[in-house]
C-alpha positions as semicolon CSV with decimal commas, in nm:
position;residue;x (nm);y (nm);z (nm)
1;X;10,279;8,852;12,576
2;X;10,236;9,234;12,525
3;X;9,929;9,315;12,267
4;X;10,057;9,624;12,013
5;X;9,903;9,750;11,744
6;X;10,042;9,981;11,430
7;X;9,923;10,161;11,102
8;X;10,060;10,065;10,738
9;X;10,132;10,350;10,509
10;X;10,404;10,423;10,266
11;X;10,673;10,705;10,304
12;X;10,537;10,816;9,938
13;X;10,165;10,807;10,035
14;X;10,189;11,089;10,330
15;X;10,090;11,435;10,248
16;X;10,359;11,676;10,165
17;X;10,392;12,001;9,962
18;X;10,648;11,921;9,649
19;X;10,418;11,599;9,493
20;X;10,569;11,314;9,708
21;X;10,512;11,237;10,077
22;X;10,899;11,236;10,228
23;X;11,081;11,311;10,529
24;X;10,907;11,647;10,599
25;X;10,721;11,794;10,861
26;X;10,451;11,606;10,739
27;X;10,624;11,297;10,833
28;X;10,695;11,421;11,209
29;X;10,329;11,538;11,264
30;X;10,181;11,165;11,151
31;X;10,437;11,032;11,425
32;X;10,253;11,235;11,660
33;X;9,945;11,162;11,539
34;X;10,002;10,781;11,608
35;X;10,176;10,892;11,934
36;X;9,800;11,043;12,006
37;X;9,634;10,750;11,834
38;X;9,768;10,460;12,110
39;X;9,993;10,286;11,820
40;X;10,306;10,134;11,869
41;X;10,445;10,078;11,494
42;X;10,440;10,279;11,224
43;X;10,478;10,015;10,886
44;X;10,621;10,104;10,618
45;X;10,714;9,992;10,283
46;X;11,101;9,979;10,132
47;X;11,275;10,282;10,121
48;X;11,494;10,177;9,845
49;X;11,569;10,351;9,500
50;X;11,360;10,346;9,218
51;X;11,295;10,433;8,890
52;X;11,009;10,539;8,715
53;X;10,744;10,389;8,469
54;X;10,549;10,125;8,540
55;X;10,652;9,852;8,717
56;X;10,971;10,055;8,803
57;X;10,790;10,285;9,035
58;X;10,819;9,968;9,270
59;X;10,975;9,977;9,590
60;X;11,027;9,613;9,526
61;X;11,262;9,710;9,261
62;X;11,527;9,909;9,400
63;X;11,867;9,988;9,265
64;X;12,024;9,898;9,561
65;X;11,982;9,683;9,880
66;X;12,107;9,978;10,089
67;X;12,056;10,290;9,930
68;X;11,784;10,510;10,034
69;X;11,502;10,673;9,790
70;X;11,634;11,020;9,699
71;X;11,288;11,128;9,633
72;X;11,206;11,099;10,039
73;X;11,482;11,379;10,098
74;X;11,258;11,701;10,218
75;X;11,306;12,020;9,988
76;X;11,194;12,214;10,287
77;X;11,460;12,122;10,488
78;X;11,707;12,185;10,178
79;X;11,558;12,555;10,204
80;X;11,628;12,574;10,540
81;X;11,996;12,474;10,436
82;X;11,996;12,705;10,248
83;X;12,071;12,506;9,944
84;X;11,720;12,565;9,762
85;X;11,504;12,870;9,777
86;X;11,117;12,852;9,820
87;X;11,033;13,020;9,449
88;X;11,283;12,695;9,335
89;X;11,073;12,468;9,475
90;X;10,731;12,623;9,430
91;X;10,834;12,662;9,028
92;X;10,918;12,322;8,988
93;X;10,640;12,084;8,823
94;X;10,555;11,819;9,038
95;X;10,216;11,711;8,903
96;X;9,880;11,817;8,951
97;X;9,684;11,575;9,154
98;X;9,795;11,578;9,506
99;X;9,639;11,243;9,595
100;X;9,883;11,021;9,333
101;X;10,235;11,059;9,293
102;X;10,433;11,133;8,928
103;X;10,697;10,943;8,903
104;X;10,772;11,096;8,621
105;X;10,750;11,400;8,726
106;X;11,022;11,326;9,017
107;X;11,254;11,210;8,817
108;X;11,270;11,515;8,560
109;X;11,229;11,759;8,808
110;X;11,330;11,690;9,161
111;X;11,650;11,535;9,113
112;X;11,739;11,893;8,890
113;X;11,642;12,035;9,247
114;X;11,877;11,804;9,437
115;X;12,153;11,891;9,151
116;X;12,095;12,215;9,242
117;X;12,142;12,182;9,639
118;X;12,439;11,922;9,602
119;X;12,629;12,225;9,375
120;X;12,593;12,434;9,677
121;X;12,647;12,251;9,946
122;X;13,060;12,246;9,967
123;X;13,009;11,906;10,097
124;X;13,338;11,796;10,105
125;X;13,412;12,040;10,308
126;X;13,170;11,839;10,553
127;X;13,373;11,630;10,809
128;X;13,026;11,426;10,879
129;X;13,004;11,337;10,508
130;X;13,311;11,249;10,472
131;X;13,271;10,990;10,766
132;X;12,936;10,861;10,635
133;X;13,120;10,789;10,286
134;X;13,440;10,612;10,454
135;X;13,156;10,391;10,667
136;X;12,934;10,305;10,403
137;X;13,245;10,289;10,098
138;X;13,156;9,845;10,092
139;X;12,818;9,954;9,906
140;X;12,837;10,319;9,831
141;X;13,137;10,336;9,605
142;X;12,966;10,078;9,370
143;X;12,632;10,238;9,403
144;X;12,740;10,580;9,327
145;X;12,913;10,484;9,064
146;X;12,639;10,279;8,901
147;X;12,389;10,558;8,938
148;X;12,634;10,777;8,766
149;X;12,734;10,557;8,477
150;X;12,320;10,475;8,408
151;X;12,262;10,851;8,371
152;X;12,569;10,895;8,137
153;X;12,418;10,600;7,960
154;X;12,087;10,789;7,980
155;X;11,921;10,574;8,181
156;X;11,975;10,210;8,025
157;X;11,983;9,875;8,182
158;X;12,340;9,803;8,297
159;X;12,317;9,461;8,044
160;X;12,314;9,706;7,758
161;X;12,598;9,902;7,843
162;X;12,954;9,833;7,696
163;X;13,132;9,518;7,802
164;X;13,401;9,686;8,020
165;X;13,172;9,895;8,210
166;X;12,891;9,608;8,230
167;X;13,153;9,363;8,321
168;X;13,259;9,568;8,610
169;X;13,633;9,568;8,500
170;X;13,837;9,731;8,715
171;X;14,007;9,933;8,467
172;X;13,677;10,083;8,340
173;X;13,575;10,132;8,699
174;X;13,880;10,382;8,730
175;X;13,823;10,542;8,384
176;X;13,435;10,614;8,500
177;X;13,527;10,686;8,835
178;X;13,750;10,999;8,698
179;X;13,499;11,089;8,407
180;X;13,209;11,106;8,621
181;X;13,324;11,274;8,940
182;X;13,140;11,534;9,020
183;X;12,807;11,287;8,898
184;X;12,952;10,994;9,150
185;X;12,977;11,219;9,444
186;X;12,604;11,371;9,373
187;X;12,489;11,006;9,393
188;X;12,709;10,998;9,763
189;X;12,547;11,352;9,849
190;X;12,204;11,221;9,809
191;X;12,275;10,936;10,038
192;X;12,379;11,104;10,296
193;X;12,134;11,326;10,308
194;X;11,881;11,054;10,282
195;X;12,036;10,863;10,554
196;X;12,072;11,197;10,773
197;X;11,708;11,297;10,769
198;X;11,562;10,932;10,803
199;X;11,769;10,913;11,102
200;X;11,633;11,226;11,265
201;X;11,277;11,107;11,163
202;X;11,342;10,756;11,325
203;X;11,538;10,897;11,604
204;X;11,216;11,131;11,674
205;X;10,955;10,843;11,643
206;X;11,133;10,604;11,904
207;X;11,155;10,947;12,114
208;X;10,770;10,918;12,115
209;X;10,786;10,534;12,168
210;X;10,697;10,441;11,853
211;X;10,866;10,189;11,617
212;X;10,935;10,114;11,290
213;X;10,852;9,853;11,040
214;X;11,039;9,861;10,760
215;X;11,025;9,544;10,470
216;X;11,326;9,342;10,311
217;X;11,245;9,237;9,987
218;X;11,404;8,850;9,933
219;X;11,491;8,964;9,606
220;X;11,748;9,252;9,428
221;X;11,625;9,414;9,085
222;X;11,808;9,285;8,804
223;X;11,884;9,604;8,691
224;X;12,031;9,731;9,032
225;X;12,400;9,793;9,133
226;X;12,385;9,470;9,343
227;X;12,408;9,197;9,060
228;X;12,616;9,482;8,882
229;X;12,905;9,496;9,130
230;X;12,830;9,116;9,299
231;X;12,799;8,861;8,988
232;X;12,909;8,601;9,181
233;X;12,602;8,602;9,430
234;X;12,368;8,552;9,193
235;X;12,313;8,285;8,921
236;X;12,438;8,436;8,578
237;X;12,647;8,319;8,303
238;X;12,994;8,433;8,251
239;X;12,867;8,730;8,074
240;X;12,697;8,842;8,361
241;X;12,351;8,757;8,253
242;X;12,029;8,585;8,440
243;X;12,059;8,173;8,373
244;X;11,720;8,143;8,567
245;X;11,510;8,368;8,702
246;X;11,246;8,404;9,004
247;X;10,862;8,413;8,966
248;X;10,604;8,206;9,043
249;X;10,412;7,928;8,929
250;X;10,078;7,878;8,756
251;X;9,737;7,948;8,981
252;X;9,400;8,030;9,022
253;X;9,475;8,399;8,950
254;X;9,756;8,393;8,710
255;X;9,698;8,082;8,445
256;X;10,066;8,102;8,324
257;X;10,190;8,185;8,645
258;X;10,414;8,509;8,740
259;X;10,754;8,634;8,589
260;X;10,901;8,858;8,831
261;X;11,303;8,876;8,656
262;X;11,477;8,902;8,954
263;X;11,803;8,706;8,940
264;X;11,804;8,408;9,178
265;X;12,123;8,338;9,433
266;X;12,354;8,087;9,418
267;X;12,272;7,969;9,764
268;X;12,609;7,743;9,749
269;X;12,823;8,073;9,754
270;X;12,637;8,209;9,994
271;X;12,675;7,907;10,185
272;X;13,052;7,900;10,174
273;X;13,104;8,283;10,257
274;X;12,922;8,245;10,591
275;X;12,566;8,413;10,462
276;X;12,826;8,696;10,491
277;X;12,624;8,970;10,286
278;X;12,247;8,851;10,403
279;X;12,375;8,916;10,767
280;X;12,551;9,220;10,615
281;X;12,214;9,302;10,551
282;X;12,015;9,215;10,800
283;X;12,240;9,442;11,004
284;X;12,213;9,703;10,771
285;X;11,826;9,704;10,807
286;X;11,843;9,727;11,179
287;X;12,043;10,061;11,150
288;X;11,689;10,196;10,929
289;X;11,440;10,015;11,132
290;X;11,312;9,832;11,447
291;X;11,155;9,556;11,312
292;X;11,256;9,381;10,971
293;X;10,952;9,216;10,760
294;X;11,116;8,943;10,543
295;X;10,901;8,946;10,191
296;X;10,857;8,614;10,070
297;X;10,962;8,428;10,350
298;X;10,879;8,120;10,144
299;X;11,142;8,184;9,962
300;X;11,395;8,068;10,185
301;X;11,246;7,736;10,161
302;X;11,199;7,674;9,798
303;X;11,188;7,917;9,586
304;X;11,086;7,891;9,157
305;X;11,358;7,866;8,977
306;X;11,262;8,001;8,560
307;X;11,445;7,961;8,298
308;X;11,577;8,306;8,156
309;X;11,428;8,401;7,888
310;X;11,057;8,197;7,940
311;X;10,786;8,352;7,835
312;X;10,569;8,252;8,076
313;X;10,656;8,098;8,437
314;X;10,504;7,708;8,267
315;X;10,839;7,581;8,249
316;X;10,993;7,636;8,620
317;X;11,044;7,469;8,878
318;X;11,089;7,432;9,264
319;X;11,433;7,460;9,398
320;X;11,537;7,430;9,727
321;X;11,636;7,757;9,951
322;X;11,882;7,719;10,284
323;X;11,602;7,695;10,544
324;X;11,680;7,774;10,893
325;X;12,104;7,764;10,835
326;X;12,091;8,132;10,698
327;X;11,848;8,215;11,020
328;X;12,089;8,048;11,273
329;X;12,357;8,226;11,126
330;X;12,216;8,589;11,138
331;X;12,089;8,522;11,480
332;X;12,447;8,337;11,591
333;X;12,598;8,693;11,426
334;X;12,300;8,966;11,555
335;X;12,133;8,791;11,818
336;X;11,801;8,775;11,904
337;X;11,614;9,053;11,668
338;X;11,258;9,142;11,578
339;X;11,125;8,947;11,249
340;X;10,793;8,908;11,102
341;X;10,811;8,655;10,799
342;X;10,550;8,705;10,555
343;X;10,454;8,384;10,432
344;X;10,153;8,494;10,243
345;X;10,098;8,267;9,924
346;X;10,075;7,876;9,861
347;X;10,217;7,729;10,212
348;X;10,333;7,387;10,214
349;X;10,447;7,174;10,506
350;X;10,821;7,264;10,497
351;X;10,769;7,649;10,472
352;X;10,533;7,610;10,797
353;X;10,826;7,401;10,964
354;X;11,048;7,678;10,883
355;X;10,811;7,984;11,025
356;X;10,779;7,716;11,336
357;X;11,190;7,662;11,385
358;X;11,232;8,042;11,325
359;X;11,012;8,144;11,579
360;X;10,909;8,457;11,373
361;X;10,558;8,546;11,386
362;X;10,407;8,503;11,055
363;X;10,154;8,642;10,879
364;X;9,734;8,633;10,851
365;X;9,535;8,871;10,662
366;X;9,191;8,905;10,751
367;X;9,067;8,935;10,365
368;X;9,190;8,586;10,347
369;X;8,942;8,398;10,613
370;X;8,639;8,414;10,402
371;X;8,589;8,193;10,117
372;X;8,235;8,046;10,056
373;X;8,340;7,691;9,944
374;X;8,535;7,636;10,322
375;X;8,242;7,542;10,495
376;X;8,417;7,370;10,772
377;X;8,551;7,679;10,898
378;X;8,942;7,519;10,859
379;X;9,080;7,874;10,687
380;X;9,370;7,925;10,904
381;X;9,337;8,277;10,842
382;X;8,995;8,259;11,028
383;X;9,054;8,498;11,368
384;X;8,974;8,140;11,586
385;X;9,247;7,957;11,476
386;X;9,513;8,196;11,530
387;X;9,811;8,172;11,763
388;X;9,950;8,442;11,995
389;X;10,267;8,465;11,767
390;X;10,120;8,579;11,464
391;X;10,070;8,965;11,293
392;X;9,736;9,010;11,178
393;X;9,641;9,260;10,902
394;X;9,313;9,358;10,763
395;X;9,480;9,384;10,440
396;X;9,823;9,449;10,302
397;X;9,987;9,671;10,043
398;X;9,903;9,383;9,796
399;X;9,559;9,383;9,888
400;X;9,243;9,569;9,776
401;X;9,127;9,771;10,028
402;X;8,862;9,648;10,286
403;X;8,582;9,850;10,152
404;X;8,661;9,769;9,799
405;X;8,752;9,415;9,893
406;X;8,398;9,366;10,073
407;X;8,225;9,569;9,820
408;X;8,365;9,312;9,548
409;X;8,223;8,998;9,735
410;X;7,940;8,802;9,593
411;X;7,670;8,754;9,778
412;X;7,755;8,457;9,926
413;X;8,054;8,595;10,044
414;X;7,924;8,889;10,195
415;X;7,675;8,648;10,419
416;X;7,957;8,455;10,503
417;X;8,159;8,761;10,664
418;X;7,843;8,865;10,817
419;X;7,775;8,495;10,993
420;X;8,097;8,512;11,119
421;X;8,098;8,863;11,283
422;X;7,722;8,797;11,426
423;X;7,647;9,114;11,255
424;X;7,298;9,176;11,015
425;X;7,202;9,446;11,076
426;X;7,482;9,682;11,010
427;X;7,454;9,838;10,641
428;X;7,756;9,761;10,406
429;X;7,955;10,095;10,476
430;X;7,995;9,995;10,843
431;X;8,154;9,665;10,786
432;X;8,465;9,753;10,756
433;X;8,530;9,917;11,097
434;X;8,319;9,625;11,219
435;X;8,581;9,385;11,009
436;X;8,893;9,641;11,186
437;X;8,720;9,539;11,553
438;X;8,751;9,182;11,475
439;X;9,109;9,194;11,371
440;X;9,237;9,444;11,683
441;X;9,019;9,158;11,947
442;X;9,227;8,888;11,759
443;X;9,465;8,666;11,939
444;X;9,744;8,789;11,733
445;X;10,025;8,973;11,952
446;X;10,016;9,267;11,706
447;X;9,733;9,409;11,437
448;X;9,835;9,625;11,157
449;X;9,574;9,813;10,967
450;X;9,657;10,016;10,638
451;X;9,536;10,407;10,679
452;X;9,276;10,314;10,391
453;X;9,072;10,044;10,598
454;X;9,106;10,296;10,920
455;X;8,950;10,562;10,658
456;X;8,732;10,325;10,479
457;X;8,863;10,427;10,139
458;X;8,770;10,239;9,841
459;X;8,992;10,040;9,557
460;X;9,059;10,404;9,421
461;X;9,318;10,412;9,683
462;X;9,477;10,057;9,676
463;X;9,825;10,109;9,689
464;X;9,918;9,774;9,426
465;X;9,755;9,551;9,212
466;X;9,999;9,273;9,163
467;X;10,033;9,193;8,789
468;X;9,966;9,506;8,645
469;X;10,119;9,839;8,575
470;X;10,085;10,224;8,517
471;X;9,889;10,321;8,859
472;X;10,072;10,182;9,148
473;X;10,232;10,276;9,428
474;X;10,079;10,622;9,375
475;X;9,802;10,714;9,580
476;X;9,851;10,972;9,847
477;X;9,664;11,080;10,166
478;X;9,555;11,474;10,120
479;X;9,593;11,703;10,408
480;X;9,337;11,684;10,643
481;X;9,246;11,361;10,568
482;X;9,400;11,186;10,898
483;X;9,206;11,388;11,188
484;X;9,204;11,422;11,542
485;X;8,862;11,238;11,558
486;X;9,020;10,940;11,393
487;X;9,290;10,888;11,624
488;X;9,048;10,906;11,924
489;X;8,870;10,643;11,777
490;X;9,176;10,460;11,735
491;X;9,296;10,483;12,093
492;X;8,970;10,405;12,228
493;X;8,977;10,063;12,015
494;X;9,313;9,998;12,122
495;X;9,236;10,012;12,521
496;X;8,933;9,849;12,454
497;X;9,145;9,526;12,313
498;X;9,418;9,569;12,524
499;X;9,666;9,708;12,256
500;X;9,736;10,067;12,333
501;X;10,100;10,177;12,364
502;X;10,080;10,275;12,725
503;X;10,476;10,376;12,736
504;X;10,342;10,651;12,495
505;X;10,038;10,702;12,676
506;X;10,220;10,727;13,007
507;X;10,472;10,987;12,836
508;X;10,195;11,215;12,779
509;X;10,089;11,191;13,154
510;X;9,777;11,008;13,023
């Protein structure tokens, strides 16, 4: 089995000129710097469309299971279009910190940019955008739409819009369709666009052998054009609102448990239309990625099932998911396709039968081995009791990072990681790489490490705090930050554990 190894870091948190990482040069000169680095994948996080504020910034919380993240479209190659001048972009306001995104910011200001380079683009006149909206018309019609009527309806929830609209009525559809135009095809412009310059980024990293890892939420926001356009996927009344809800359960770190909102499916529809949209989707993801992680893999097991309207997650309950039927059919439908099921979370013996029947290799995090009271060394996340068919991270996006996670240990803790790595003697600050070692000279077929632990940044660049709000999903590398040094460190690591992405290597006459 072939050892690989790959960084983690978000589209947004790459360094860029206009207050957002995004498909720009920037973009194409951290693909080389992997290329130089020895890494096969480059893993990222969803590349869906947000909001802002909050919670909103999430790219768990997209308006869309297929459209792309307008705010990952590069200005500078709009300039180069001809579309956008340089003073345009340079007099925008796009923040003033350039290691933490404003989402804020982005929306007041760069879609007015966008506006701007859709109004002078003749893009109708474009035979390749007109193809890419004839292709894509099953979800882009109702998308573009939806975007359009939420702005008209400056910015509200689709449930608080009027019942014709919010009902998806077809006569309203047509009424909308013809008020809101020119507002409808900005929505399409911006998709294409998005779709055109992720491709050319894509296309260019698999020219350098390197892959992608892009991440499938389970879930669709409940304010997304998804549960808009599709009520009967999802379990709602017959006013088109949430009966039950998903979250999850009471815990050691959340005492009433989790509300996440997301609308749940009605698995028995899905059932009798063939999984037709989830392998829809699937195949959808392949066209934007290599490799497809599957967030909350548990899900498809059982998932928690809350009453709408709770206030707390106390009153749900467990609900079976359809298990390895919805797998058999995507792979009956796509074949044989590269998965990683993230099964993070509380594991019971069904959801390991399922990651076992799949065949997917699952998940460990290295922040996970170590916990004081396990004495008996039984933590399956512990490096020794791994399997070849396994991904093992130092950390994920969820995570703190692994100086900040270290640094928070108690003592006890901090001996423990010690014992294990046979290490004494190193001071604190050096643990981490030390930490990094042990997860690349793993058993696991492939080790992803987030830029942060390869930098040894603290929590003041964690990426999300689960539970809260206000500063995630922000933080940004600065130029200069990733360095040649770095990367040479990298590679040498990744020979030395037999994980170095020879075809790359071998490309470069090395």
């Amino acid at each position: 089995m072939k050892r690989n190894t790959g960084v983690l870091l978000s589209i947004t948190s790459l360094p860029s000129r206009y207050g957002i990482g995004c498909f720009s040069k920037e973009a194409y000169q951290f693909v080389d710097w992997l290329e130089k680095a020895g890494q096969k994948y480059w893993q990222i996080l969803p590349l869906g469309a947000t909001s802002h504020g909050g919670a909103f910034d999430s790219p768990y919380q997209a308006f869309s299971a297929f459209a792309g993240n307008p705010y990952f479209i590069s200005l500078e190659a709009l300039i180069q279009e001809g579309v956008l001048t340089e003073s345009e972009c340079d007099a925008m306001d796009f923040g003033c910190d350039p290691s933490h995104v404003d989402y804020e910011r982005m929306h007041e200001n760069r879609l007015k940019l966008l506006r701007v380079a859709y109004e002078r683009s003749h893009i109708n006149e474009n035979p390749v955008y007109q193809n890419f909206c004839r292709e894509n018309a099953w979800w882009l019609d109702d998308y573009a739409l939806f975007m359009a009527v939420k702005a008209y309806f400056h910015e509200q929830s689709w449930q608080q819009w009027p019942e014709d609209i919010r009902m998806h009525w077809g006569f309203a559809l047509d009424y909308y369709r013809e008020k809101l135009y020119f507002d409808v095809e900005f929505q399409k412009y911006l998709q294409f666009k998005f779709y055109e310059q992720w491709s050319a980024l894509k296309a260019y990293a698999n020219s350098k052998h390197i892959e992608i890892i892009g991440d499938m939420p389970i879930y669709v926001s409940p304010d997304g054009a998804d549960v808009w356009a599709h009520p009967e996927m999802f379990q709602l009344d017959s006013q088109n609102r949430p009966t039950q809800i998903a979250g999850c359960p009471p815990d050691a770190f959340a005492a009433d448990g989790q509300l996440w909102g997301n609308p749940l499916y009605r698995w028995d529809y899905h059932r009798q239309t063939g999984y037709q949209w989830w392998v829809t989707r699937m195949w959808y993801s392949y066209k934007l990625y290599d490799v497809v992680r599957i967030d909350h893999f548990r899900g498809f097991d059982e998932y928690f099932a809350i009453p709408a309207g709770s206030a707390t997650a106390r009153d749900g309950h467990w609900e079976k998911g359809p298990g390895m039927e919805l797998f058999r059919t995507i792979r009956d439908r796509l074949g044989e396709r590269k998965v990683i099921a993230e099964d993070l979370g509380l594991l019971t013996d069904t959801v390991r039968q399922l990651v076992k029947d799949s065949g997917f290799p699952n998940m460990k995090v290295l922040q996970f081995a170590f916990d004081p009271a396990d004495v008996g060394g039984a933590n399956d996340y512990l490096p020794h009791n791994y399997s070849e068919n396994c991904v093992v991270y130092t950390g994920t996006h969820d995570n703190e990072t692994l100086t900040g996670w270290f640094r928070g240990l108690t003592p006890a803790g901090r001996e423990q990681v010690r014992d294990y790595l046979d290490n004494h003697d190193t001071p604190d600050g050096g643990i981490c790489r030390a930490l990094v070692s042990l997860a690349m000279m793993s058993t696991a077929k492939t080790c992803i490490v987030p830029i942060q632990d390869w930098l040894g940044l603290d929590n003041s660049c964690r990426m999300n705090a689960p539970g809260t709000v206000g500063v995630n999903w922000s933080w940004r590398l600065l130029p200069g930050q990733v360095t040649d040094e770095l990367g040479a460190e990298m590679l040498k690591m990744a020979k030395r554990y037999g994980r170095a992405n020879w075809d790359a290597l071998k490309a470069r006459g090395l």
